[in-house]
C-alpha positions in Angstrom: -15.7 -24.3 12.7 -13.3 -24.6 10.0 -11.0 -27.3 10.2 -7.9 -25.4 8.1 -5.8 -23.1 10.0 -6.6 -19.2 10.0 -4.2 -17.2 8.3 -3.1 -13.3 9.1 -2.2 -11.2 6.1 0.2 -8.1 6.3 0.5 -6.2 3.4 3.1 -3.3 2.9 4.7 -2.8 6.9 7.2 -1.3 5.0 9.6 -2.2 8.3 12.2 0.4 8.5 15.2 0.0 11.4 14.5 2.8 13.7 16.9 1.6 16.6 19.3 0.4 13.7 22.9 2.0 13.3 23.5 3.2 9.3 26.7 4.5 10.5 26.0 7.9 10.8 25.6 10.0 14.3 22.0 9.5 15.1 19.4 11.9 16.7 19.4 10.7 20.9 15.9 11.0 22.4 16.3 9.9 25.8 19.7 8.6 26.1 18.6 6.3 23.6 20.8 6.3 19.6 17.5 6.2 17.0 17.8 6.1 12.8 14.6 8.5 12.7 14.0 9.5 8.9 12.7 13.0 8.5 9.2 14.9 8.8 10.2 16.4 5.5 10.5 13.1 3.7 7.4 11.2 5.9 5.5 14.0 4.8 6.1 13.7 1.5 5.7 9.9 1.0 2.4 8.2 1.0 3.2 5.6 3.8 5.1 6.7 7.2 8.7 5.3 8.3 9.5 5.5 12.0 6.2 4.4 13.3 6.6 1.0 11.2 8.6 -1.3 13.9 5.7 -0.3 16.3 3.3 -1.1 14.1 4.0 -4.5 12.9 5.3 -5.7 16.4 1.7 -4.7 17.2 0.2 -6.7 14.3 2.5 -9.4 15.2 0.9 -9.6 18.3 -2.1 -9.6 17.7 -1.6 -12.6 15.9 -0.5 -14.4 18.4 -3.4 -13.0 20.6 -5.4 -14.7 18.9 -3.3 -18.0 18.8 -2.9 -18.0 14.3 -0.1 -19.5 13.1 0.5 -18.7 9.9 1.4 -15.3 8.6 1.5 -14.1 5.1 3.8 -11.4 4.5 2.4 -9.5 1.1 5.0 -7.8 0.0 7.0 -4.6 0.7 7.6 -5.8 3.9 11.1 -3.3 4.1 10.9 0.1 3.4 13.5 -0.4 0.7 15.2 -3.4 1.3 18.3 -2.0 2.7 20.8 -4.7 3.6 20.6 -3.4 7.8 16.7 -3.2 7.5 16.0 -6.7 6.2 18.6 -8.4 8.5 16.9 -6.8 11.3 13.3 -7.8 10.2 14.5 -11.2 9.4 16.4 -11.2 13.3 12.3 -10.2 14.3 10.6 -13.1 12.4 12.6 -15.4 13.9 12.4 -14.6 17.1 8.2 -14.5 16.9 8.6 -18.0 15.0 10.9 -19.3 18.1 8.1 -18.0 20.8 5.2 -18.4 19.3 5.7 -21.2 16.7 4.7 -19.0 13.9 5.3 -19.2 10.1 5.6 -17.0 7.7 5.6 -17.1 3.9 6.5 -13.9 2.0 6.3 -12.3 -1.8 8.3 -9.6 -3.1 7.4 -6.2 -3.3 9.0 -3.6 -5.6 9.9 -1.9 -2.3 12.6 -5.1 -1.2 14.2 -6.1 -4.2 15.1 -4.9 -7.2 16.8 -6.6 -10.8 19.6 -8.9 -10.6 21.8 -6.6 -8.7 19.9 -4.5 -6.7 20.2 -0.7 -6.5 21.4 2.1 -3.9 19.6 4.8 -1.9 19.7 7.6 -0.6 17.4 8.7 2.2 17.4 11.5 4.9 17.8 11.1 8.5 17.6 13.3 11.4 21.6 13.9 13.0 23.1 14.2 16.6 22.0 18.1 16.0 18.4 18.1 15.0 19.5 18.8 11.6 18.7 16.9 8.3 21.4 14.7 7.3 21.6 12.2 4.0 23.0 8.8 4.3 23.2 7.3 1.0 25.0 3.7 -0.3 26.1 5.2 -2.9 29.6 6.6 -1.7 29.6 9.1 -5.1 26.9 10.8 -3.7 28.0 12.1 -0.6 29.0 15.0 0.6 30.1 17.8 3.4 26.5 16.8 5.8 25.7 13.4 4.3 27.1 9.6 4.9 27.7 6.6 2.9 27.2 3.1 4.1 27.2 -0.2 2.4 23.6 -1.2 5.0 22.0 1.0 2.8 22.4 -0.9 -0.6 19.2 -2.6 -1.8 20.2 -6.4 -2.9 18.9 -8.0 -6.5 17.6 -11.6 -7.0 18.5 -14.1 -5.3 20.3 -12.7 -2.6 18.0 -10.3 -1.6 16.1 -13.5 -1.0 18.5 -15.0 1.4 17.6 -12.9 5.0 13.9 -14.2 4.6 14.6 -17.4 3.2 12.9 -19.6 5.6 9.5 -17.6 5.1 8.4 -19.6 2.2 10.9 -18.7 -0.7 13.2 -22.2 0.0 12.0 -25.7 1.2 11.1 -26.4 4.6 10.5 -29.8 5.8 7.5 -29.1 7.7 6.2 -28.3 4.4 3.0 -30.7 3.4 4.1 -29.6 0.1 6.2 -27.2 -1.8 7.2 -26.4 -5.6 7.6 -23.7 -8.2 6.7 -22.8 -11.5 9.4 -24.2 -12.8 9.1 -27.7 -10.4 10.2 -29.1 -7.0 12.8 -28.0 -7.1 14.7 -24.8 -4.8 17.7 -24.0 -6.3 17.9 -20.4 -7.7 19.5 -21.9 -11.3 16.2 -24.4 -11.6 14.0 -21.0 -11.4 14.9 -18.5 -14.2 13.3 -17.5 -16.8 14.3 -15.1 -20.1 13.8 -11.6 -20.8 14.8 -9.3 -23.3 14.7 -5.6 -24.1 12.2 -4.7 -26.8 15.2 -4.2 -29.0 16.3 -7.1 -28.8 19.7 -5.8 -27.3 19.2 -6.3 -23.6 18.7 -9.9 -22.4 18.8 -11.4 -19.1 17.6 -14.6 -16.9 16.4 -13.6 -14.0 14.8 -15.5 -11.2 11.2 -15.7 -10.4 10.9 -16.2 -6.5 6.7 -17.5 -7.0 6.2 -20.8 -4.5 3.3 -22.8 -4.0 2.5 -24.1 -0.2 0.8 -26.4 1.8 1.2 -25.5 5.3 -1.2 -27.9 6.7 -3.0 -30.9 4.8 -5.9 -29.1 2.6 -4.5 -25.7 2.9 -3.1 -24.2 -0.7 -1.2 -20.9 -0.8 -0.4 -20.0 -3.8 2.8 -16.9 -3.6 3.0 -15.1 -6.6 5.9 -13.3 -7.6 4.9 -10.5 -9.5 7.6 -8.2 -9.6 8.4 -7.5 -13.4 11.7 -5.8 -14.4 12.0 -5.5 -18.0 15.2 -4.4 -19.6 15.0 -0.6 -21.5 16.2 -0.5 -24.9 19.8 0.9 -25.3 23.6 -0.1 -23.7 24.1 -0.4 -20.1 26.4 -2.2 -17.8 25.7 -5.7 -16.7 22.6 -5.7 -14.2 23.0 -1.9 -13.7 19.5 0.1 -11.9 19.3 2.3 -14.9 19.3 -0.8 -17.3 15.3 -1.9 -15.9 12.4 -0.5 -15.9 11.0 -0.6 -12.3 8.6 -2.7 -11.2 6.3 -0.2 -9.5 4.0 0.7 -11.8 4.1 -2.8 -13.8 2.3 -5.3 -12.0 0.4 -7.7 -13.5 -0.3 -5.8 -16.7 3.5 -6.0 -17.4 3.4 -9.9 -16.0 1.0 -10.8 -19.0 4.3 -10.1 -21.3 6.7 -10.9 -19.5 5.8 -13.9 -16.9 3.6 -15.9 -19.2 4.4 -19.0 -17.8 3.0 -17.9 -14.3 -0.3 -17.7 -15.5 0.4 -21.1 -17.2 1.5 -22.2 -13.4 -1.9 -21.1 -11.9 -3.8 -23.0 -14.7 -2.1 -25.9 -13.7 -2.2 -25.3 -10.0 -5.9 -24.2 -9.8 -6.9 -27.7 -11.9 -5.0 -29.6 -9.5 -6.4 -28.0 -6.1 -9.5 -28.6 -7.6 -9.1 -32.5 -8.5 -7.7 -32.8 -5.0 -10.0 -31.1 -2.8 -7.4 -28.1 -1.8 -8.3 -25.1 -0.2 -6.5 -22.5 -3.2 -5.9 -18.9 -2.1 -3.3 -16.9 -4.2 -1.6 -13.7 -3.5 0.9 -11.3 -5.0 1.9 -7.4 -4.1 0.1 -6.7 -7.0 -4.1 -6.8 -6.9 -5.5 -8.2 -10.4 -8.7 -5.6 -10.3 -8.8 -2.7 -9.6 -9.3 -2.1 -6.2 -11.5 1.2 -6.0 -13.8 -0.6 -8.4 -14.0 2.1 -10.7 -14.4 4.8 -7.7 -11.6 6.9 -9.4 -12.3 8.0 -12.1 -12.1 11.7 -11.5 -8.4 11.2 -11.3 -7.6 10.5 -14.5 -9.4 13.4 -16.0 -8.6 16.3 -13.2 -4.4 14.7 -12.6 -4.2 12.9 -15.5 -1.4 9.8 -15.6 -1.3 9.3 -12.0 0.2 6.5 -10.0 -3.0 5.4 -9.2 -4.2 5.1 -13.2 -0.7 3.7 -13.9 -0.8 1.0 -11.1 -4.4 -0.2 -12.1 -4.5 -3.8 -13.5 -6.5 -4.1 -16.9 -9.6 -6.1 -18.2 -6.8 -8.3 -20.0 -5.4 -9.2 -16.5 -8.8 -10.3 -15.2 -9.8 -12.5 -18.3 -6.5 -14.3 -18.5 -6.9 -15.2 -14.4 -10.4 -16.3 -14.9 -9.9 -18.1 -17.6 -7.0 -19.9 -15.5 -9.2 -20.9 -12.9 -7.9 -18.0 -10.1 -10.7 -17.6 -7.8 -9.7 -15.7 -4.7 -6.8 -13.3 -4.7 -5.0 -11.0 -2.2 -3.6 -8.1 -2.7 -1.5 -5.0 -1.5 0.8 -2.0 -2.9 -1.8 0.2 -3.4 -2.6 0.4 0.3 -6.3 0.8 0.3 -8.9 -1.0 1.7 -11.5 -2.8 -0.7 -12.7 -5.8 -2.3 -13.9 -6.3 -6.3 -15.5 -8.9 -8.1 -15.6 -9.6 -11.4 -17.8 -12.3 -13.2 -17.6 -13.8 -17.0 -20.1 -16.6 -17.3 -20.0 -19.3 -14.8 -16.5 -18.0 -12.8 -15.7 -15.6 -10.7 -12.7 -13.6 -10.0 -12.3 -11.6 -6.4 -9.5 -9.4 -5.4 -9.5 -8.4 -1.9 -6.9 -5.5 -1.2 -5.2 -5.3 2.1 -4.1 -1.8 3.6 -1.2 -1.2 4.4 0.2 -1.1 8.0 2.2 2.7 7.6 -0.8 4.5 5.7 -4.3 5.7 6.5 -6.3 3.2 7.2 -3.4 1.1 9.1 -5.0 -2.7 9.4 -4.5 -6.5 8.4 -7.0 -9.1 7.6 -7.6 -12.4 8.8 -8.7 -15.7 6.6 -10.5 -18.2 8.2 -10.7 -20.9 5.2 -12.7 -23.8 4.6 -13.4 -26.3 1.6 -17.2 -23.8 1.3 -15.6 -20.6 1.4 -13.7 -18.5 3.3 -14.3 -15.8 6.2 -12.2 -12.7 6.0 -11.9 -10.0 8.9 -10.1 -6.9 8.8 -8.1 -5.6 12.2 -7.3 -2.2 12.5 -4.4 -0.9 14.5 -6.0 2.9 14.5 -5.8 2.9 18.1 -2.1 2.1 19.2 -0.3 4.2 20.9 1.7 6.5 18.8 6.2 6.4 19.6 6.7 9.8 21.8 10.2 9.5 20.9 9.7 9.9 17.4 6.8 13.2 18.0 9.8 14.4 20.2 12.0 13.8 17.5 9.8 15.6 15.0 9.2 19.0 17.0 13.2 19.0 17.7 13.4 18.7 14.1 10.8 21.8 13.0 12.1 24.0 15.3 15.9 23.3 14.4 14.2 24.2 11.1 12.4 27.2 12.1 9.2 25.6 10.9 6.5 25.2 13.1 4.4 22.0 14.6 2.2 20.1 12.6 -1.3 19.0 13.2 -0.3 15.3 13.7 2.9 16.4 16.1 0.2 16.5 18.7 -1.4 13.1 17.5 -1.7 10.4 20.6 -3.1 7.3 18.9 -2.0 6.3 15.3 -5.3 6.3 13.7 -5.3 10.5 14.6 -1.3 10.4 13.2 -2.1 9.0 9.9 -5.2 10.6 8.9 -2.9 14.0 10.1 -0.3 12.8 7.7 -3.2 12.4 5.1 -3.3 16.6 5.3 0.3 16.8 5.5 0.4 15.1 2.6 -2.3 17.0 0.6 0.3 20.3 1.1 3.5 18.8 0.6 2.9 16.1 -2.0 -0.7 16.1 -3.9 -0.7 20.1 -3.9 2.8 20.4 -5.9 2.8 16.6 -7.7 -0.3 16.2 -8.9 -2.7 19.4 -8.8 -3.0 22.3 -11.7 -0.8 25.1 -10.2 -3.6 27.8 -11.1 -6.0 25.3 -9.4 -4.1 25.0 -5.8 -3.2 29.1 -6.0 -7.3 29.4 -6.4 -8.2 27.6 -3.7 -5.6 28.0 -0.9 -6.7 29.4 2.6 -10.4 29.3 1.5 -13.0 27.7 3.6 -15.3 25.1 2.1 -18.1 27.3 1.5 -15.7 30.6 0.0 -14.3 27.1 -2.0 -18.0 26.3 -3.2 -18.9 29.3 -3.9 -16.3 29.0 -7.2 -18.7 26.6 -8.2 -22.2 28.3 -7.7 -22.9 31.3 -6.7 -23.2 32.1 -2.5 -27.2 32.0 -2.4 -27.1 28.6 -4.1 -24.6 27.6 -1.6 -26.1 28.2 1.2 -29.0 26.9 0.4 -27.7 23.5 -0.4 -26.0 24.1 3.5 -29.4 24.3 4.7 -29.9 27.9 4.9 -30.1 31.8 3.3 -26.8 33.7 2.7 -25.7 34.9 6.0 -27.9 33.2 8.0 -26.7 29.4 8.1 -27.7 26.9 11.0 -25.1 26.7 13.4 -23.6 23.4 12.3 -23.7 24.5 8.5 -21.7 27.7 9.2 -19.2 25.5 11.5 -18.7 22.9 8.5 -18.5 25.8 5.8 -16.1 27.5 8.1 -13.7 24.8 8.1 -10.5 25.1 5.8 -11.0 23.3 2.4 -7.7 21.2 3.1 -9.5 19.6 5.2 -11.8 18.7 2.6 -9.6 17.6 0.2 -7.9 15.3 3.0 -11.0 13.6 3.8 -11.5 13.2 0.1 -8.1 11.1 -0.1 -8.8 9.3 3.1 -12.2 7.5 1.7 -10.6 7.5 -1.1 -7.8 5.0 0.3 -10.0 3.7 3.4 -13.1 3.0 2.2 -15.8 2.0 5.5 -12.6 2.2 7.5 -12.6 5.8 7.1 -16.5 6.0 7.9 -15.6 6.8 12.0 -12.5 8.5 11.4 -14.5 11.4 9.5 -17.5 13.1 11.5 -21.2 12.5 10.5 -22.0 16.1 9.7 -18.8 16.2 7.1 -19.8 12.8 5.4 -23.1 14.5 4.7 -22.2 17.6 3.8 -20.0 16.2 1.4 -22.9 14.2 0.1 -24.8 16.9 -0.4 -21.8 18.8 -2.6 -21.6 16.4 -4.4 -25.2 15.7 -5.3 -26.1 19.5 -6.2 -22.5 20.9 -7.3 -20.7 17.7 -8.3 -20.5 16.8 -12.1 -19.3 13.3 -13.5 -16.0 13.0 -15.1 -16.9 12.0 -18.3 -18.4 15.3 -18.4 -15.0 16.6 -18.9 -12.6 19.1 -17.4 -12.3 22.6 -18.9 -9.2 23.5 -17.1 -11.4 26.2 -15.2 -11.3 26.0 -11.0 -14.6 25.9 -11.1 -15.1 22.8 -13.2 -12.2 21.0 -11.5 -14.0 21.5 -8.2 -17.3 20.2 -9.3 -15.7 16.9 -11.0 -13.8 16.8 -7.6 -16.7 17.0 -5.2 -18.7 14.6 -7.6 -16.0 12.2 -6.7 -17.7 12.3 -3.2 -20.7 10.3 -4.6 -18.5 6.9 -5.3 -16.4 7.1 -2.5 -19.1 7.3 -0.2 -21.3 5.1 -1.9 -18.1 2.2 -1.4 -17.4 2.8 2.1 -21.0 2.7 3.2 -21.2 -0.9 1.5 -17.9 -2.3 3.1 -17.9 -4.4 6.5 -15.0 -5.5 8.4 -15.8 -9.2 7.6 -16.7 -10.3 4.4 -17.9 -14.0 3.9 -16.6 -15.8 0.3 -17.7 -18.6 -1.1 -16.3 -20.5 -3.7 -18.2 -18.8 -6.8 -19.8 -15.8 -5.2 -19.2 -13.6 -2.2 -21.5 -11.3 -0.4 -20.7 -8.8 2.7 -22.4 -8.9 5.6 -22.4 -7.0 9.0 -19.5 -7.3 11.3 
């Protein structure tokens, strides 16, 4: 039994306000006023918005279910840092620390704060009417049908800080111990650092918000602020959005440039924990590996610069963390489900990514640490209930629309919502965003085996579906009946989920899809020739890796201090 406390991590709630007022005239779903964003937008955005509030106040307790005390929040804990949403998730945090005695320490995500001043947005809402509204905080913006309120604004460093400044970012005397980079000291002047423009014409100090922590005696957590915003070349005005490059697709490629002194800081920090006999576990938004270990390959070749290839931390990242003495390291923003390893001599560097709590798979993980190692469980939240209010809201919303329901309208728990989002989001995001045109055109309204049959021809089809050309088993013919979306959605949600996606997708699909891609899929180094054909075959070769990572993943992994091995749950 380990004698340091356990610690929940929650990666990416992305907590947005639904019983919040931004000041315009809200949708009423029995009798009650709710700020319920759109189906149009949720289904075009890779995490969800009006089922977050239910979701963490599930994960939250949980927690205290299970009696933990100490919650990391890993960034991107707002859905975009709007001035109403934090103030109401900081109102939440303190009242689970009042009842339950919980802390929380928490790391910026390139969802809750942005630059030195912060920036506006604009986001749709459903209105008094069923109908689509925007409510922006930029006042230029709106219009006849939209609203303007200052709750919307996004805040820069440091104020953006203040609403969650007792989770971690400012002294607390309960701390055992507490510094920065820069020192012991908390004030925002004591922790800037310089950055300038590549030409030279754009310089600012901004304020790096990384904290190291001692909770309890032995424990490290090491917070790392990885948000980079590096000022474009050119003229702007002081601080203004359009001035920085955003920190999404940065991460800790960009920090190598422009934070040097962090990786300084963990040098320094890992030495110490090390002469002192301190549990060390860092964390950032960012992960420092890449998190599908390599499993997405395909991407790059069939969608070219994606934001998954953008977002993936290179070797450089590894070798300079290694070589800093980083052993163990938490991750989200990516919102899949995975753990890598990399190894250079004697050390060892592991990344273990969290999921997010508004995307397929919806989970958090539990630490248990000691001085040996550490244990590490995952909780999934795919069975609560979903809102009813917000399905009502959505139907109200299609058929003020003239659209009809979709598949995850009719969804009861949230596991079934998301991985019906996951489709959703195959027609209304990946489809337009990221697919050839002459591709998606190709291949909509065919059923997996019309769909294969682009790739060889129908007798060596059905034969690889276990049977002769109009005479497939009964289970064959079901699975090659099926519509290819869902396919492709399945694809996405091992992709993302890894083993937690193993029961949310039947059997008979997993191998059917093993067997596609074993006698029609190709590698991508093979090479795309821009042909549907040979897109499908690099696509269904993707299969292979994905499946091959879920099936070794387990919902507790067991760490040591220089190796880690997965075992059973």
């Amino acid at each position: 039994m380990s004698e340091l406390p356990r610690i929940a991590v929650i990666a990416d709630a992305h907590f947005h306000d639904l019983e919040g007022d931004f000041e315009f005239p809200r949708i009423e779903i029995d009798g009650e006023k709710l700020a319920v964003r759109s189906w149009t937008d949720t289904r075009e955005s890779t995490r969800v918005f009006n089922e977050s509030a239910r979701a963490l106040d599930e994960a939250l307790a949980e927690v205290s279910r299970r009696g933990i005390r100490h919650v990391v929040l890993l960034g991107d804990y707002t859905d975009d840092g709007q001035r109403q949403t934090t103030e109401r998730l900081r109102t939440i945090l303190e009242r689970h620390e009042s009842a339950c005695g919980t802390r929380f320490y928490a790391l910026p995500g390139n969802h809750d704060i942005f630059g030195p001043e912060g920036r506006n947005h604009t986001k749709q809402f459903l209105d008094g009417a069923d109908a689509r509204v925007f409510v922006t905080s930029d006042a230029t913006r709106a219009g006849p049908g939209s609203y303007a309120t200052p709750r919307m604004y996004c805040e820069g460093y440091p104020k953006g800080l203040a609403p969650m400044a007792a989770c971690g970012y400012f002294r607390r005397p309960d701390y055992v111990h507490w510094e920065t980079p820069f020192g012991v000291s908390d004030l925002t002047e004591d922790r800037l650092y310089e950055v300038s423009s590549p030409d030279g014409r754009n310089r600012y100090r901004l304020m790096d918000a990384s904290y190291l922590v001692e909770p309890e005696p032995g424990l490290w957590l090491m917070m790392i602020d990885a948000n980079v915003f590096e000022p474009r070349d050119g003229l702007f005005e002081e601080g203004e959005e359009a001035a920085f490059v955003d920190s999404t697709g940065a991460g800790w490629n960009a920090l190598l440039r422009l934070k040097p002194f962090i990786v300084d800081w963990i040098a320094d920090v890992s030495a110490r924990a090390t002469k002192l006999g301190k549990t060390l576990l860092a964390f950032s938004h960012y992960p420092v590996l890449d998190p599908f270990d390599g499993a997405t390959g395909a991407e790059g070749v069939l969608f070219g610069d994606t934001n998954i290839g953008r977002r993936t931390p290179k070797e450089a990242v590894a070798d300079a963390l290694m070589t800093a003495g980083m052993g163990v390291h938490f991750s989200g923003h990516l919102h899949v489900e995975g753990v890598t390893r990399r190894d250079r001599g004697e050390r060892s560097l592991i990344n273990i990514a969290v999921p997010s709590l508004v995307a397929f798979p919806p989970a958090f993980k539990i630490i248990e640490p000691s001085a040996s190692g550490s244990s590490i469980e995952t909780v999934e939240l795919a069975a609560m209930a979903v809102d009813q209010r917000v399905q009502r809201a959505y139907r109200r919303e299609a058929k003020r629309a003239g659209e009809g329901p979709d598949l995850a309208f009719a969804a009861t728990d949230y596991g079934s919502f998301l991985k019906a989002h996951k489709r959703a989001l195959v027609e209304h995001r990946y489809f337009p965003k990221e697919w050839p045109g002459n591709v998606v055109d190709e291949i909509s309204g065919l059923t997996i085996g019309a769909a294969c049959n682009l790739v060889a021809d129908a007798g060596v089809t059905a034969k690889i579906l276990g049977g002769s050309p109009g005479e497939l088993p009964q289970d064959s013919a079901r699975l090659a009946s099926l519509d290819m979306i869902e396919l492709i959605a399945d694809w996405y949600c091992l992709r993302q989920a890894g083993m937690l996606a193993l029961d949310k997708i039947p059997a008979p699909r997993r191998a059917l899809y093993r067997k596609l891609a074993q006698h029609l899929g190709r590698p991508p180094e093979s090479g795309w020739d821009g042909s549907t054909s040979g897109f499908l075959a690099i696509f269904l070769g993707a299969f292979d890796a994905f499946l091959d990572r879920a099936e070794a993943g387990s919902l507790q992994i067991d760490i040591g201090n220089t190796s880690a091995k997965e075992e059973a749950a």
